[in-house]
C-alpha positions as CSV (number, residue, x, y, z in Angstrom):
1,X,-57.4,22.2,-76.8
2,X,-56.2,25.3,-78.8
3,X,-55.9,24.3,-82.5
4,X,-52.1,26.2,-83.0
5,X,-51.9,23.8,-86.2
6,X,-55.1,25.0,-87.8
7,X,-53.5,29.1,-86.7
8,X,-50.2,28.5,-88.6
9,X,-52.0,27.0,-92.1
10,X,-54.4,30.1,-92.2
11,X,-51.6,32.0,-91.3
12,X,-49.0,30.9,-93.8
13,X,-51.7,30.0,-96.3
14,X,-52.3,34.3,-96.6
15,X,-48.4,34.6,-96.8
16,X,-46.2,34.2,-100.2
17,X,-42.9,33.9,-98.6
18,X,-41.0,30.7,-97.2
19,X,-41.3,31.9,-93.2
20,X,-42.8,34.2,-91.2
21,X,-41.0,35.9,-88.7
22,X,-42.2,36.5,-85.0
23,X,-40.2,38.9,-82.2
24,X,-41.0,39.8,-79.4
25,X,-38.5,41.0,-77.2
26,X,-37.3,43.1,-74.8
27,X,-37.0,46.6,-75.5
28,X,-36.9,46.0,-78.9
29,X,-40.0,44.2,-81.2
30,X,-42.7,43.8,-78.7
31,X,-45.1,41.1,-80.4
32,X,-46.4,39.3,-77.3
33,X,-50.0,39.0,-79.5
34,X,-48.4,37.4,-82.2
35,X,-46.1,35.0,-80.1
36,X,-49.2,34.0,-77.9
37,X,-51.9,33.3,-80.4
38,X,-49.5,30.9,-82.5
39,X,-48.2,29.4,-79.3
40,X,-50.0,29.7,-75.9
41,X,-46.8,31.5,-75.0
42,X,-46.6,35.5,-74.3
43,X,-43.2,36.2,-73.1
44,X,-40.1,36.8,-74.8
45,X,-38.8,34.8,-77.5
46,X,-38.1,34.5,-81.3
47,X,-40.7,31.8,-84.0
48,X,-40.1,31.3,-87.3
49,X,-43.0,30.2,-88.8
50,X,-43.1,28.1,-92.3
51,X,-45.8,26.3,-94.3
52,X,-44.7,22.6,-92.1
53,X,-43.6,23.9,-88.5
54,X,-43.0,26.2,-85.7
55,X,-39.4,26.9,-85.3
56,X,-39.5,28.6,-81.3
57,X,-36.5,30.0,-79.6
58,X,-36.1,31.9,-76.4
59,X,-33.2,32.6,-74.4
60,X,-32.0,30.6,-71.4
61,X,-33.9,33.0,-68.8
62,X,-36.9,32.1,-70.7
63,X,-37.0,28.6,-72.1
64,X,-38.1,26.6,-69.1
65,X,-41.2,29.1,-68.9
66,X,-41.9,29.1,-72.9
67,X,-41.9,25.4,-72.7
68,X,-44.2,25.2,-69.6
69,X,-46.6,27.7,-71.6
70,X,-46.4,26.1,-74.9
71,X,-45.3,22.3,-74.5
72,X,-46.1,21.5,-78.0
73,X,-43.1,22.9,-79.4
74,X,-39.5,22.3,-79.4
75,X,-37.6,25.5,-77.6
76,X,-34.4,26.2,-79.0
77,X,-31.5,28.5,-77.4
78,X,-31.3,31.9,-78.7
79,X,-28.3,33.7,-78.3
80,X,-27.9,36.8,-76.1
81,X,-26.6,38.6,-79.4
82,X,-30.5,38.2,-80.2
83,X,-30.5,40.3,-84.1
84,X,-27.1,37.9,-85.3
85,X,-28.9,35.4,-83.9
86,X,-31.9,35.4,-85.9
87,X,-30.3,36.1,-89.3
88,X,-28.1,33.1,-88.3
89,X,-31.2,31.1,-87.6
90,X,-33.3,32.1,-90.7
91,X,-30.2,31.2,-92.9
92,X,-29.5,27.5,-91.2
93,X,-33.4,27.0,-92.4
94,X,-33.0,27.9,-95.8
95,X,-35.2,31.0,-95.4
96,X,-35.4,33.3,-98.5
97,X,-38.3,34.7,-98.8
98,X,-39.5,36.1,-95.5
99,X,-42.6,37.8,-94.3
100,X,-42.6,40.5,-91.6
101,X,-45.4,42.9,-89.9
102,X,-44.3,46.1,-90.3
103,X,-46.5,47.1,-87.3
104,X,-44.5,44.8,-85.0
105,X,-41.3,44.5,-85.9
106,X,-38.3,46.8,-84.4
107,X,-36.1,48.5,-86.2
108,X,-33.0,46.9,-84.8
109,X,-34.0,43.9,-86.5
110,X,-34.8,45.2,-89.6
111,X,-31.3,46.9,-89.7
112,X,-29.7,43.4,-88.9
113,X,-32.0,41.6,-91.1
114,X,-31.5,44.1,-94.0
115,X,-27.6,44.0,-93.9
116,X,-27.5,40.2,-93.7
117,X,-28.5,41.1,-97.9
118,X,-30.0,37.7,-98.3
119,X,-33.7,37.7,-98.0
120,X,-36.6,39.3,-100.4
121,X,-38.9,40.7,-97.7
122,X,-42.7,40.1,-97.8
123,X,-43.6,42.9,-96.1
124,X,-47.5,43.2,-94.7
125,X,-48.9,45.3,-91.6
126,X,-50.0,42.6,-89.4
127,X,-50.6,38.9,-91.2
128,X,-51.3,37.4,-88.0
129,X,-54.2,40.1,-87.0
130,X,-55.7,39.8,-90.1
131,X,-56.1,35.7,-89.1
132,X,-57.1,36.5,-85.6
133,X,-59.9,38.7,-86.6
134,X,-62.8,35.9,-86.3
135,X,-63.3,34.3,-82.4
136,X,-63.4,30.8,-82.2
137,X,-65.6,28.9,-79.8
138,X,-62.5,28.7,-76.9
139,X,-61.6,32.3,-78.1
140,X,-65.7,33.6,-77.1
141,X,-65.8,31.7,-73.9
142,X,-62.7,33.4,-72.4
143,X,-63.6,36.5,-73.7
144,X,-67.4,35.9,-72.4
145,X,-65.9,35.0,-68.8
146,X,-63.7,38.0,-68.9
147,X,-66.6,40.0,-69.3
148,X,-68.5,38.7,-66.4
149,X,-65.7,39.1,-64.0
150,X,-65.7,42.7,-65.0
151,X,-69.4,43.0,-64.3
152,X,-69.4,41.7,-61.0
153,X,-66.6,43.8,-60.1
154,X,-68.2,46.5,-61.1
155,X,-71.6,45.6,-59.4
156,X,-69.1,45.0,-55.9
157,X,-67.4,48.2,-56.1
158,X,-70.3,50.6,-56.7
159,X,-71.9,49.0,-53.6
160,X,-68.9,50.2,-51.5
161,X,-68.7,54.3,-52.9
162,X,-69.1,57.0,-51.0
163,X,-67.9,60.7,-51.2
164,X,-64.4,61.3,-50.5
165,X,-62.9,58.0,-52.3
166,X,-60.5,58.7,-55.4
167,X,-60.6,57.8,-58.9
168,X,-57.3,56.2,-58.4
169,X,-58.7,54.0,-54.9
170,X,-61.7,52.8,-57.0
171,X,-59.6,52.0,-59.8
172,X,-57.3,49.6,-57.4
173,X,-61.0,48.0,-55.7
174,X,-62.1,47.2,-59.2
175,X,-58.4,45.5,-60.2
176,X,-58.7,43.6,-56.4
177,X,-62.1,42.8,-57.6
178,X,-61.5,40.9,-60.8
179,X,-58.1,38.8,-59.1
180,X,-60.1,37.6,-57.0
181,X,-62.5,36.4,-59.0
182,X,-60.2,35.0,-61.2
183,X,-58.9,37.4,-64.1
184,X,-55.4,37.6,-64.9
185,X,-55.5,41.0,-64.5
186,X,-56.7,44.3,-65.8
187,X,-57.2,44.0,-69.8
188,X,-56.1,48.0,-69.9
189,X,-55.1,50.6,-67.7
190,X,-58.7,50.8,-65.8
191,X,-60.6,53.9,-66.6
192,X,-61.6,55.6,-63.7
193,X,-62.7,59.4,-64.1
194,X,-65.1,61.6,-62.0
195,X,-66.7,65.0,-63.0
196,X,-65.4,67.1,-65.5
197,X,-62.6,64.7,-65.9
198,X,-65.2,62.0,-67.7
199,X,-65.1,64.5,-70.5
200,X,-61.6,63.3,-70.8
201,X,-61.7,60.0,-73.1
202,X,-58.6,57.9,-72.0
203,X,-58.4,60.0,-68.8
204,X,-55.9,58.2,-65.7
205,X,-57.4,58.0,-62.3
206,X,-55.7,60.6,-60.1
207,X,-56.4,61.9,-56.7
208,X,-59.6,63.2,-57.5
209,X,-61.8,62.4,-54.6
210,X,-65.6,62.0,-55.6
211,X,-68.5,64.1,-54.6
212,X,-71.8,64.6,-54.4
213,X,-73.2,65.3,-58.2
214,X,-70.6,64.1,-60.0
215,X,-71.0,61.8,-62.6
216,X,-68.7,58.6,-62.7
217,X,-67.2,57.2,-66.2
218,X,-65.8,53.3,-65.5
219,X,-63.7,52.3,-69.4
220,X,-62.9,48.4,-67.6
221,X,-61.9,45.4,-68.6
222,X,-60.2,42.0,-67.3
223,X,-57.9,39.9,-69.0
224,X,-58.2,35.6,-69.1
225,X,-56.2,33.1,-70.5
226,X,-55.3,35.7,-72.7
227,X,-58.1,37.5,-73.6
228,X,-59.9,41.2,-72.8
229,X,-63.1,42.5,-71.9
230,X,-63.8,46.2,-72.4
231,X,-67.2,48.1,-71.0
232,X,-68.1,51.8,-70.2
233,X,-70.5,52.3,-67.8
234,X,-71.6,55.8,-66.2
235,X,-73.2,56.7,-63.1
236,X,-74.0,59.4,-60.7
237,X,-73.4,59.9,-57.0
238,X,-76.5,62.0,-56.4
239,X,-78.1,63.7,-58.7
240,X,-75.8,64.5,-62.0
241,X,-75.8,68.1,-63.4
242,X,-79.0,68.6,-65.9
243,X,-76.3,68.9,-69.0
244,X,-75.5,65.0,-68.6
245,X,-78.7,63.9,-67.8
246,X,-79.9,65.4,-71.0
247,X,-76.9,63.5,-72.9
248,X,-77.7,60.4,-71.5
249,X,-80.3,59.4,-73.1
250,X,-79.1,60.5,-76.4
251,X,-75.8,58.6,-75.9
252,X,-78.4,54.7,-74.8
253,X,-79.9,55.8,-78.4
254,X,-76.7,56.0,-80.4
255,X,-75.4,52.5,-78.5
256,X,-78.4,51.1,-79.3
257,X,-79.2,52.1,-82.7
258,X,-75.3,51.1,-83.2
259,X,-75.7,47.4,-82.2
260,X,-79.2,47.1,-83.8
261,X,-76.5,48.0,-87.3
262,X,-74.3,44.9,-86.4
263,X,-74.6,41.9,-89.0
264,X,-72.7,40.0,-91.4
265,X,-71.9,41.8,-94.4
266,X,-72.5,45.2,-92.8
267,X,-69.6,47.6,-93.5
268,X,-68.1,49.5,-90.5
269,X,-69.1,52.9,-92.1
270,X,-72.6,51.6,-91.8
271,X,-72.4,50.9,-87.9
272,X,-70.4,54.3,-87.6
273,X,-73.1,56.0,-89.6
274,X,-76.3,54.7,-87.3
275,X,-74.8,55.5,-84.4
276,X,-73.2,58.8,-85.3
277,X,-76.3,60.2,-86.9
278,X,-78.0,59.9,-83.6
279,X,-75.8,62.3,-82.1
280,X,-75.7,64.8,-84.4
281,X,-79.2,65.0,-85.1
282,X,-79.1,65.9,-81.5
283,X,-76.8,68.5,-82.0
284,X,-73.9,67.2,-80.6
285,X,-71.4,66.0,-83.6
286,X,-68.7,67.7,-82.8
287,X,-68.5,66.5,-78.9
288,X,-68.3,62.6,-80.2
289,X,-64.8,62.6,-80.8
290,X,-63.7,58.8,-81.8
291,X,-65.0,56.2,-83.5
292,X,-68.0,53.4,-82.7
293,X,-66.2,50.1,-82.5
294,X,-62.9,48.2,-82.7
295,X,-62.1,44.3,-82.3
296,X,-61.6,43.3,-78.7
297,X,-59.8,39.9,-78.3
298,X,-55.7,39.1,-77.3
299,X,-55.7,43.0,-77.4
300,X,-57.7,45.5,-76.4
301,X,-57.8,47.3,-79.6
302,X,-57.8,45.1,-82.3
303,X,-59.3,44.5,-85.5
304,X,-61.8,45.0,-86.9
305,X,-62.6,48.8,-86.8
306,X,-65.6,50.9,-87.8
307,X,-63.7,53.7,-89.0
308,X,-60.5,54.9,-90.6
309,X,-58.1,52.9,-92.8
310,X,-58.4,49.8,-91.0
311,X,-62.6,50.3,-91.3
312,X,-63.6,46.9,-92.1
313,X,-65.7,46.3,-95.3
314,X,-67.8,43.6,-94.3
315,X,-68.2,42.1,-90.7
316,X,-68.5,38.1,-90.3
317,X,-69.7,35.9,-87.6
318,X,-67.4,35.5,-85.0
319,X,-65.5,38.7,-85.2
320,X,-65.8,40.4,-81.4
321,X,-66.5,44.3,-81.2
322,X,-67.6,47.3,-79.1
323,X,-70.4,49.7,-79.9
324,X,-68.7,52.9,-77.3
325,X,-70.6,56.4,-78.9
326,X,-70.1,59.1,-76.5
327,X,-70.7,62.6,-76.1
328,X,-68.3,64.7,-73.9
329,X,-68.8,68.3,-72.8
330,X,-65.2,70.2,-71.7
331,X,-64.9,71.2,-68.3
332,X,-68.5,69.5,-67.7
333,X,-68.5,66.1,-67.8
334,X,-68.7,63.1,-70.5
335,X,-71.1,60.1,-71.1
336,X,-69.8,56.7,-72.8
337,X,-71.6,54.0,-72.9
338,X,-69.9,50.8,-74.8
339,X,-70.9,47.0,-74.8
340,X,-69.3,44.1,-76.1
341,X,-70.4,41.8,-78.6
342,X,-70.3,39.4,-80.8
343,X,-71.2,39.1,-84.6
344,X,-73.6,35.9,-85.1
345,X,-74.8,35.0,-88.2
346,X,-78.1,36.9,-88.1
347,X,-76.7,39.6,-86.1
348,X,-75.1,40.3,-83.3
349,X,-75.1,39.0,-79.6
350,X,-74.5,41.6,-76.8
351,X,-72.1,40.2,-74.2
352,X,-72.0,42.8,-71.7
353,X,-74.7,42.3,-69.4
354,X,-74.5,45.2,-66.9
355,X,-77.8,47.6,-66.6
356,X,-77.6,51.0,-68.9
357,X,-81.1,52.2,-69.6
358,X,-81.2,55.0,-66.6
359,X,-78.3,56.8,-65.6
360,X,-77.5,54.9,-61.9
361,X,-77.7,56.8,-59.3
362,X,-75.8,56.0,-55.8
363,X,-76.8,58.2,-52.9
């Protein structure tokens, strides 16, 4: 059973404020990662979180689901009027002092709560990211049976292609593929992207019908009870042009001399750096256009991160990230290739599973 108690102490244990508040509704503050990990429930409602309880409110449309989801707590009615009706509920609980994500919360609510001119705001970027950062055991197994789901759907759907399917068709197999074998659903918009188009990094599947030659770029995922996977995995129907079979290789290297970085106390920059030098000792720095790694867990892209501001300074058992160098060549093609894993406490473990040490060809 999910420890929500154990969630809400580390939570409001990092906070100096009497609540923390949680929205996620409609249209407006969209916090369905916040609402879930604190309460099992992702749909729409309102939590006001303090140091002894979980205050949850949803509206009438949404109650007798919120309190099928997440039993454990008491569901109050919130008013259609939904911003008056959280300055109303912070003030019956003698709420002061009050913490908010400025990453998740709308402005809407911000204006209402700002007016209301009777809380000091706490403000931090994401409190409840920062907590959900390292996996725990329940966390790892969902995320390790997302993965395999995406695997075998992967494995299923390549048997199947032939020249003159679509990027978008394959994409659909592969989402088929994972229901039936028990995701959720897709953990991302499934990337599906043939030829010159795998040079395109968050490229949609169109229309484009495969051919013989072209080289195939699958960015997949499933989602269960709650939790992503996230792979890249190339392959060829035929014979790929000589330019990406000479990038290949040099891409396998870069993953691999990535993950070999992965251990507690390493620093994201010194991930980015083993993989990255890799490539441009190869010549090819400025075609790797992103970073090596992010946290994979309730969301897709989460922390921690290997590069930027939210680079993490040292990595800790438990924590759940990608190693994805790539190299892309415009108008020619692209190769990814990005596993999962898992920080241990001598390393890392490597959760994806599916084969990468030859480019795959499918005649």
């Amino acid at each position: 059973m999910t420890d929500y108690e154990r969630r809400r102490t580390s939570l409001m244990s990092s906070i100096d404020a009497d609540a923390f508040l949680v929205v996620h509704l409609e249209g407006t503050d969209p916090d369905p990662a916040s609402m879930f990990y604190l309460t099992g429930y992702a749909g729409y409602g309102v939590l006001v979180v303090t140091a002894d309880a979980i205050h949850a409110f949803a509206s009438p449309t949404n109650r007798g689901m919120a309190g099928e989801h997440a039993p454990q707590l008491d569901w109050q009615r919130l008013d259609w009027d939904y911003q008056r009706a959280i300055v109303a509920l912070l003030g019956d609980l003698g709420v002061r002092r009050l913490a908010l994500a400025s990453r998740r919360i709308g402005m809407l609510t911000w204006r209402a709560l700002e007016a209301a001119g009777t809380f000091e705001f706490v403000i931090a970027e994401d409190p409840v990211a920062a907590v959900r950062i390292v996996k725990d055991d329940a966390e790892l197994k969902a995320i390790r049976t997302a993965t395999e789901i995406t695997e075998t759907a992967l494995d299923e759907v390549l048997a199947t292609l032939r020249p003159g399917v679509t990027e978008a068709e394959i994409a659909w197999r592969l989402e088929c593929a994972m229901r039936e074998r028990g995701a959720e659903g897709v953990a991302f918009e499934l990337i599906v992207s043939a030829g010159a188009h795998s040079a395109l990094p968050h490229h949609k599947p169109a229309d484009r019908a495969i051919g013989s030659g072209d080289v195939l770029l699958f960015d997949i995922g499933a989602r269960v009870e709650g939790y992503c996977s996230d792979i890249t995995r190339v392959v060829s129907i035929g014979r790929a042009s000589d330019a990406l079979r000479e990038i290949y290789p040099i891409v396998l290297e870069a993953n691999r001399a990535g993950i070999d970085a992965f251990a507690p106390g390493a620093s994201g920059a010194v991930v980015e750096k083993a993989a990255r030098d890799v490539i441009e000792r190869a010549g090819y720095g400025e075609m790797y256009t992103h970073g090596l790694s992010h946290g994979v867990g309730i969301e897709v892209h989460e922390l921690p991160a290997s590069q930027g501001r939210h680079a993490v300074s040292a990595y800790e058992a438990g924590m759940v990230c990608t190693a994805e160098p790539a190299i892309y060549l415009d108008g020619v093609g692209g190769v990814r290739i990005e596993d999962l894993l898992v920080i241990t406490h001598d390393g890392c473990e490597v959760l994806s599973r599916f084969p990468k040490d030859e480019l795959i060809e499918i005649a």
